[in-house]
N, C-alpha and C positions, 0 to 999 in steps of 0.2 A: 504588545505584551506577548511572551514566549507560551510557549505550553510547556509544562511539566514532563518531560519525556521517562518514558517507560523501555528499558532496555533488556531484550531477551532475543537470545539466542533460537528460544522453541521455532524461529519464524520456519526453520529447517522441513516441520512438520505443515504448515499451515497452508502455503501458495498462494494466488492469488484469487481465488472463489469467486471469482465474478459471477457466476449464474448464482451461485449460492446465496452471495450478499444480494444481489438484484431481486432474488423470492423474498427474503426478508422481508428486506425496505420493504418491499412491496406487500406484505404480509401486518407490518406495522401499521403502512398509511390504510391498511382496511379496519384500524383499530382492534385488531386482534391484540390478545395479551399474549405474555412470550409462553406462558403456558397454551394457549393455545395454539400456538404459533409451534411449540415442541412438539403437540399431537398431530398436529394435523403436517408437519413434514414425514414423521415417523410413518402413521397410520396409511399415509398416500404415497410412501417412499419415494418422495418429492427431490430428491438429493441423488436419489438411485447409488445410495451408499450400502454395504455388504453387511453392519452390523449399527444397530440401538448405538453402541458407546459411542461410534465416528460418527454417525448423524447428530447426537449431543454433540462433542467436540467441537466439531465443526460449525454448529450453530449459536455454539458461545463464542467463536470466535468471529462469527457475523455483527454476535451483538457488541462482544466488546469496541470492533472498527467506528459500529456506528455509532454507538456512545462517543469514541471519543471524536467525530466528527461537532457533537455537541450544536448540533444544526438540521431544524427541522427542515427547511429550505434543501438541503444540501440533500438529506435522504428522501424527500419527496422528487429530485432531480435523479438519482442514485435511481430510484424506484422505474420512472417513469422516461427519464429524457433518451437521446437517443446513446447508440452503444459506445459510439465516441466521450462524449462527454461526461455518460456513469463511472466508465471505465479510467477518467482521468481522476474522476472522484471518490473512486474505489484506490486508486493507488495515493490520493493525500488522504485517506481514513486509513491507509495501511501507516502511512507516514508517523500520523496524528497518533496512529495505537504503539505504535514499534521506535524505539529512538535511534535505532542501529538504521533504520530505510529511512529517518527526518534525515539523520547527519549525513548516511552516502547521498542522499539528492538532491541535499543544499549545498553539503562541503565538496563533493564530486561531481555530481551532474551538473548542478547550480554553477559552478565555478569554470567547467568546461563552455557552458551555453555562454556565461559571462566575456568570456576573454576568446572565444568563439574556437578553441581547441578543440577539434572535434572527433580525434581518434578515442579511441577507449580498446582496453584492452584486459584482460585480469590481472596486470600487474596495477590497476590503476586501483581492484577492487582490492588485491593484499596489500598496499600500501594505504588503503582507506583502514583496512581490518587492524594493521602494525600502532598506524595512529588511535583509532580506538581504544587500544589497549589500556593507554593516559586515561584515560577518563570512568573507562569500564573495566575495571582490571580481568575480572572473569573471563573476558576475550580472549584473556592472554593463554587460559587455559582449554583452549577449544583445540579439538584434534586436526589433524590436516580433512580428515575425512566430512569434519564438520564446517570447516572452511571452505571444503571444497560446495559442500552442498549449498553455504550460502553463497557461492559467488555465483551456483548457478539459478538458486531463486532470486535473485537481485537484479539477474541479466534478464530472466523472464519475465521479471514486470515491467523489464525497460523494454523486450519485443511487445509485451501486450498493447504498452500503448505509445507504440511505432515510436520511441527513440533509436531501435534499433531493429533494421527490418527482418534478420531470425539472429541465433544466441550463436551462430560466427561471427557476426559481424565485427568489423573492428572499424567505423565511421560513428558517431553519433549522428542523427537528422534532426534540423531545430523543430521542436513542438510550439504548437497555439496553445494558448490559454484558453480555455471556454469562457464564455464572459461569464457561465453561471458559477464555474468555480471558481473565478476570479474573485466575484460578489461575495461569497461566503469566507472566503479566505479575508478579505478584509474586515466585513463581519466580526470575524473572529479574532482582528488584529493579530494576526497570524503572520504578517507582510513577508517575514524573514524564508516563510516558504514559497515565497512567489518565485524564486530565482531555478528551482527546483521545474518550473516549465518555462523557464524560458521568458520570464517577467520584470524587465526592471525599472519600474518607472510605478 
């Protein structure tokens, strides 16, 4: 069973928050509530963010990841496991929230790992963006300027978790699966994102 994808543009603003989602989780599995959880980053400027609005922002945008991983397993590994395997699991909760980062990393990544093509380039991300537009018409109205910024948030989730070792690169590296987020991704009959690390079987 697929998940219901949610498709926005906003990702432009958001990045990838690894320390950020990793205080969460970590802030949830102590059973704190999110209001708690909203004072006690503010009040301890836990975030080390400049203003109240962007440390909300930003910690709605923690929760929403981890919602839609829809997996206590998954955020208790998120929380605690090592920075390798959060980190993979932090970019299938971006996956899971964001449908524009499912489709580039099943339809583009997924397909390169598949058939073992391992150059990448940004013409590989505007022709991901071109076909997008079929499906998500609003794409079609994004400026260069906003294009530009997603091919470079897109490339930086692919250095954070070493597909690409800095955002010149133009080789893709194959990635392991963790077995813990392998687990949950089946869990969740998710399968179709298994291709996405490098999964196929």
């Amino acid at each position: 069973m697929g998940i219901l994808k949610h498709y926005s543009g906003g990702l432009t603003r958001e990045q990838f928050l690894f320390y950020e989602i990793r205080l969460v989780a970590s802030l949830i599995c102590e059973n704190n509530s999110r209001d708690e959880i909203y004072n006690r980053i503010m009040q301890e400027n836990l975030f080390q963010y400049p203003t109240e609005r962007m440390i909300r922002s930003m910690t709605n945008i923690c929760f929403k990841r981890i919602d839609s991983l829809a997996s206590q397993m998954l955020m208790e590994h998120l929380a605690n496991a090592s920075t390798a395997v959060a980190k993979q699991i932090n970019l299938y909760a971006i996956m899971r929230e964001n449908g524009i980062v499912y489709d580039f990393m099943t339809d583009v990544i997924g397909e390169k790992m598949r058939t073992q093509q391992m150059d990448f380039s940004h013409k590989d991300i505007n022709s991901f963006f071109d076909t997008l537009q079929e499906y998500y018409p609003a794409a079609a109205d994004w400026s260069e300027s906003t294009r530009a910024k997603l091919r470079q948030v897109l490339t930086r989730f692919l250095v954070e978790c070493e597909y690409l070792d800095n955002v010149r690169s133009q080789a893709l590296k194959p990635v392991f699966l963790f077995p813990e987020l392998e687990e949950g991704i089946r869990q969740l009959s998710d399968e179709t994102a298994l291709c996405a690390f490098n999964c196929f079987c």
